[in-house]
Phi, psi and omega in degrees: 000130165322152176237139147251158198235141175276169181320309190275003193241030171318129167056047148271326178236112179301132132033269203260358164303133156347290231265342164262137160246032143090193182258153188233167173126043137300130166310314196233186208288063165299172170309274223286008162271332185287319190271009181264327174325326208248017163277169173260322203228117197229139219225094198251104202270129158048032168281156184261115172300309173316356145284325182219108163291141189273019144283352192237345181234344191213077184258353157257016174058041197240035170239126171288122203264126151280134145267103200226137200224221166216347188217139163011153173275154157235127178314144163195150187311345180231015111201114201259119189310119168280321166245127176264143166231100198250130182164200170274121211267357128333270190279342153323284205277325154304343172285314178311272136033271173322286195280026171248121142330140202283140166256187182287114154296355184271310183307333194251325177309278177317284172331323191295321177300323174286320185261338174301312169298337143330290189312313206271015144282316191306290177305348190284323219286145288231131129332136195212149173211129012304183187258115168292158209314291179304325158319302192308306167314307192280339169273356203249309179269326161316335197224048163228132161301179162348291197252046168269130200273146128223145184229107181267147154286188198255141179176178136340294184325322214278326179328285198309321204307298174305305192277348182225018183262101178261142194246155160234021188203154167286171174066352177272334137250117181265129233207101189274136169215177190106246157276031178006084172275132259232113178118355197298305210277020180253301204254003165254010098009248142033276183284337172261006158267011159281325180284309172260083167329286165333320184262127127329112155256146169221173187233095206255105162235213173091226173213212175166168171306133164268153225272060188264301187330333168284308202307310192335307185336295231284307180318000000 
Protein backbone atom coordinates (compact mmCIF):
# COMPACT_ATOMS: atom_id res chain seq x y z
CA UNK A 1 0.00 0.00 0.00
CA UNK A 2 0.96 2.98 -0.79
CA UNK A 3 2.20 5.75 2.08
CA UNK A 4 2.04 9.35 2.30
CA UNK A 5 4.00 11.16 5.17
CA UNK A 6 2.59 14.72 7.14
CA UNK A 7 5.72 16.73 7.67
CA UNK A 8 7.13 15.69 10.97
CA UNK A 9 6.85 12.05 9.66
CA UNK A 10 9.56 12.68 6.86
CA UNK A 11 11.77 9.38 6.55
CA UNK A 12 9.35 7.01 8.63
CA UNK A 13 9.16 5.59 5.05
CA UNK A 14 12.70 5.85 3.11
CA UNK A 15 12.20 7.94 0.01
CA UNK A 16 13.59 5.58 -2.55
CA UNK A 17 10.76 2.96 -1.42
CA UNK A 18 8.78 1.97 -4.30
CA UNK A 19 6.08 2.25 -2.34
CA UNK A 20 6.45 6.34 -0.85
CA UNK A 21 4.42 9.06 -2.09
CA UNK A 22 6.53 11.73 -0.34
CA UNK A 23 4.99 14.01 2.34
CA UNK A 24 1.55 15.69 1.69
CA UNK A 25 0.26 19.02 4.05
CA UNK A 26 0.13 21.75 1.58
CA UNK A 27 -3.11 23.99 1.44
CA UNK A 28 -3.31 23.72 -2.21
CA UNK A 29 -3.36 21.18 -5.04
CA UNK A 30 0.50 19.60 -4.85
CA UNK A 31 1.26 16.49 -7.10
CA UNK A 32 0.90 14.35 -3.82
CA UNK A 33 -2.47 16.12 -2.57
CA UNK A 34 -4.21 15.18 -6.48
CA UNK A 35 -3.23 11.61 -5.42
CA UNK A 36 -4.66 11.51 -1.81
CA UNK A 37 -7.82 13.05 -3.81
CA UNK A 38 -8.30 10.26 -5.33
CA UNK A 39 -8.54 7.76 -2.51
CA UNK A 40 -11.58 5.98 -1.24
CA UNK A 41 -9.67 4.79 2.03
CA UNK A 42 -6.78 6.42 3.93
CA UNK A 43 -5.44 4.21 6.85
CA UNK A 44 -4.66 7.39 9.23
CA UNK A 45 -0.98 5.86 11.60
CA UNK A 46 -0.11 8.50 15.00
CA UNK A 47 -2.31 11.43 12.87
CA UNK A 48 -2.32 14.95 14.51
CA UNK A 49 -5.24 16.82 13.00
CA UNK A 50 -3.18 20.13 13.64
CA UNK A 51 -0.89 19.20 11.21
CA UNK A 52 -2.74 18.88 8.41
CA UNK A 53 -6.20 19.55 8.57
CA UNK A 54 -8.84 16.97 6.99
CA UNK A 55 -10.87 19.98 5.65
CA UNK A 56 -7.70 20.20 3.19
CA UNK A 57 -7.70 16.08 2.40
CA UNK A 58 -10.96 15.23 3.03
CA UNK A 59 -13.21 17.75 1.81
CA UNK A 60 -16.08 16.37 0.61
CA UNK A 61 -15.91 13.66 3.21
CA UNK A 62 -16.25 10.88 0.89
CA UNK A 63 -13.24 8.94 2.57
CA UNK A 64 -13.35 6.06 4.53
CA UNK A 65 -11.28 6.68 7.52
CA UNK A 66 -8.90 4.16 10.13
CA UNK A 67 -7.70 5.32 12.70
CA UNK A 68 -4.74 3.76 14.78
CA UNK A 69 -3.15 5.68 17.28
CA UNK A 70 -2.13 5.34 21.04
CA UNK A 71 -4.85 7.83 21.84
CA UNK A 72 -8.65 8.54 20.57
CA UNK A 73 -9.51 10.08 17.39
CA UNK A 74 -10.57 13.80 17.60
CA UNK A 75 -13.37 13.85 15.91
CA UNK A 76 -13.94 16.90 13.38
CA UNK A 77 -16.45 17.20 10.50
CA UNK A 78 -14.09 16.15 8.07
CA UNK A 79 -12.96 13.39 10.27
CA UNK A 80 -15.04 11.19 11.15
CA UNK A 81 -13.39 6.99 12.09
CA UNK A 82 -15.23 4.58 10.50
CA UNK A 83 -12.47 2.18 12.57
CA UNK A 84 -10.74 2.99 15.57
CA UNK A 85 -7.67 0.63 16.17
CA UNK A 86 -6.36 2.18 19.76
CA UNK A 87 -2.74 0.35 21.14
CA UNK A 88 0.51 0.24 20.39
CA UNK A 89 0.66 1.26 16.52
CA UNK A 90 3.52 -1.05 16.34
CA UNK A 91 1.61 -4.68 16.67
CA UNK A 92 -1.55 -2.31 15.14
CA UNK A 93 -0.01 -2.41 11.97
CA UNK A 94 1.13 -6.45 12.09
CA UNK A 95 -2.27 -7.33 13.11
CA UNK A 96 -2.98 -5.14 10.29
CA UNK A 97 -0.61 -6.35 7.94
CA UNK A 98 -1.55 -9.98 8.29
CA UNK A 99 -5.20 -9.82 7.84
CA UNK A 100 -4.79 -7.36 4.23
CA UNK A 101 -5.29 -8.62 1.11
CA UNK A 102 -2.61 -7.81 -2.44
CA UNK A 103 -4.08 -4.49 -3.56
CA UNK A 104 -3.40 -3.23 -7.59
CA UNK A 105 0.61 -2.42 -7.54
CA UNK A 106 0.13 -0.77 -10.97
CA UNK A 107 -1.85 2.11 -8.95
CA UNK A 108 0.95 3.21 -6.14
CA UNK A 109 3.50 2.56 -9.17
CA UNK A 110 1.31 5.30 -11.07
CA UNK A 111 0.97 7.49 -8.47
CA UNK A 112 5.07 7.41 -7.70
CA UNK A 113 5.27 8.55 -10.92
CA UNK A 114 3.12 11.41 -11.16
CA UNK A 115 4.59 12.90 -8.31
CA UNK A 116 8.11 12.12 -9.06
CA UNK A 117 7.97 13.45 -12.73
CA UNK A 118 6.50 16.37 -11.03
CA UNK A 119 9.56 17.04 -8.89
CA UNK A 120 12.06 16.49 -11.81
CA UNK A 121 10.30 18.87 -14.46
CA UNK A 122 10.38 21.61 -11.26
CA UNK A 123 14.17 20.31 -11.01
CA UNK A 124 15.01 20.12 -14.96
CA UNK A 125 14.65 23.90 -15.24
CA UNK A 126 17.98 26.19 -16.11
CA UNK A 127 19.88 27.37 -12.99
CA UNK A 128 19.16 30.75 -12.13
CA UNK A 129 20.60 33.28 -9.67
CA UNK A 130 19.47 34.05 -6.99
CA UNK A 131 18.81 29.59 -7.11
CA UNK A 132 15.42 28.91 -7.17
CA UNK A 133 14.03 26.78 -3.76
CA UNK A 134 14.58 23.88 -5.73
CA UNK A 135 18.01 23.85 -7.10
CA UNK A 136 18.96 24.95 -3.34
CA UNK A 137 16.94 21.69 -1.83
CA UNK A 138 18.66 19.40 -4.16
CA UNK A 139 21.76 20.91 -4.07
CA UNK A 140 21.77 20.90 -0.01
CA UNK A 141 20.85 17.07 -0.03
CA UNK A 142 23.53 16.18 -2.78
CA UNK A 143 26.61 17.97 -0.32
CA UNK A 144 25.19 16.13 3.11
CA UNK A 145 26.22 12.35 4.03
CA UNK A 146 23.95 9.93 4.98
CA UNK A 147 23.86 10.83 8.30
CA UNK A 148 23.30 14.48 7.82
CA UNK A 149 20.87 16.71 10.36
CA UNK A 150 18.58 19.38 9.09
CA UNK A 151 16.40 21.49 11.31
CA UNK A 152 14.29 23.63 9.42
CA UNK A 153 12.88 26.44 10.56
CA UNK A 154 9.02 27.88 9.85
CA UNK A 155 8.70 29.61 6.76
CA UNK A 156 7.88 29.80 3.10
CA UNK A 157 11.29 27.54 2.84
CA UNK A 158 9.99 24.71 5.39
CA UNK A 159 7.11 23.91 2.03
CA UNK A 160 9.78 23.52 -0.33
CA UNK A 161 11.98 21.88 2.35
CA UNK A 162 9.06 19.30 3.73
CA UNK A 163 8.17 18.21 -0.33
CA UNK A 164 11.25 17.75 -2.11
CA UNK A 165 13.92 17.00 0.92
CA UNK A 166 14.43 13.38 0.68
CA UNK A 167 15.12 11.30 3.66
CA UNK A 168 15.52 7.60 4.59
CA UNK A 169 15.55 7.55 8.16
CA UNK A 170 13.27 10.07 10.82
CA UNK A 171 14.93 12.69 12.08
CA UNK A 172 17.33 13.58 9.39
CA UNK A 173 15.07 16.52 8.58
CA UNK A 174 13.14 18.15 11.42
CA UNK A 175 10.48 20.10 9.94
CA UNK A 176 8.52 21.99 13.22
CA UNK A 177 4.67 22.09 12.00
CA UNK A 178 1.24 21.95 13.52
CA UNK A 179 1.89 24.98 15.73
CA UNK A 180 5.07 25.77 14.02
CA UNK A 181 7.50 27.31 16.12
CA UNK A 182 9.17 29.94 14.51
CA UNK A 183 13.00 30.46 15.67
CA UNK A 184 13.82 26.39 15.67
CA UNK A 185 16.18 25.87 13.40
CA UNK A 186 19.34 28.08 14.97
CA UNK A 187 19.42 26.65 19.07
CA UNK A 188 17.79 23.07 17.81
CA UNK A 189 21.17 23.41 15.05
CA UNK A 190 22.79 24.06 18.20
CA UNK A 191 21.53 20.83 20.45
CA UNK A 192 22.06 18.40 17.85
CA UNK A 193 25.51 19.30 17.32
CA UNK A 194 26.06 19.02 20.80
CA UNK A 195 24.38 15.59 20.53
CA UNK A 196 26.04 14.67 17.28
CA UNK A 197 29.59 15.86 17.40
CA UNK A 198 30.43 14.11 14.45
CA UNK A 199 27.32 14.69 11.75
CA UNK A 200 27.20 17.48 9.91
CA UNK A 201 24.50 19.54 10.89
CA UNK A 202 22.26 22.79 9.27
CA UNK A 203 20.16 24.82 10.05
CA UNK A 204 17.90 25.99 7.16
CA UNK A 205 16.18 29.02 7.83
CA UNK A 206 15.15 32.60 6.36
CA UNK A 207 12.12 32.38 3.71
CA UNK A 208 11.67 31.68 -0.49
CA UNK A 209 8.74 31.89 -2.86
CA UNK A 210 6.28 29.45 -1.67
CA UNK A 211 5.69 26.60 -4.20
CA UNK A 212 2.02 27.77 -5.49
CA UNK A 213 3.18 28.58 -8.75
CA UNK A 214 4.13 24.70 -9.45
CA UNK A 215 0.88 23.89 -7.64
CA UNK A 216 -1.34 26.19 -9.91
CA UNK A 217 -0.51 23.16 -12.52
CA UNK A 218 -0.97 20.53 -11.08
CA UNK A 219 -5.00 19.74 -11.92
Amino acid sequence: MPVLHTFMAKGVMPDSDPLSLFTVGMQMMDYVAAVLKKCDLVIAVGYDLVEYAPCFWNPDCDKQIVHVDASPAEVDAHYVVDVEVLGDISLALSALTESLTDVDRQWSRSCREHIVSGFETECSELYTWPMRPQHVVRELRNALDDDGLVICDVGAHKLWMARMFPCEEPNRCIVSNGFAVMGIALPGAIGAQLLYPHRRVVAVTGDSIPPADHCSRVA
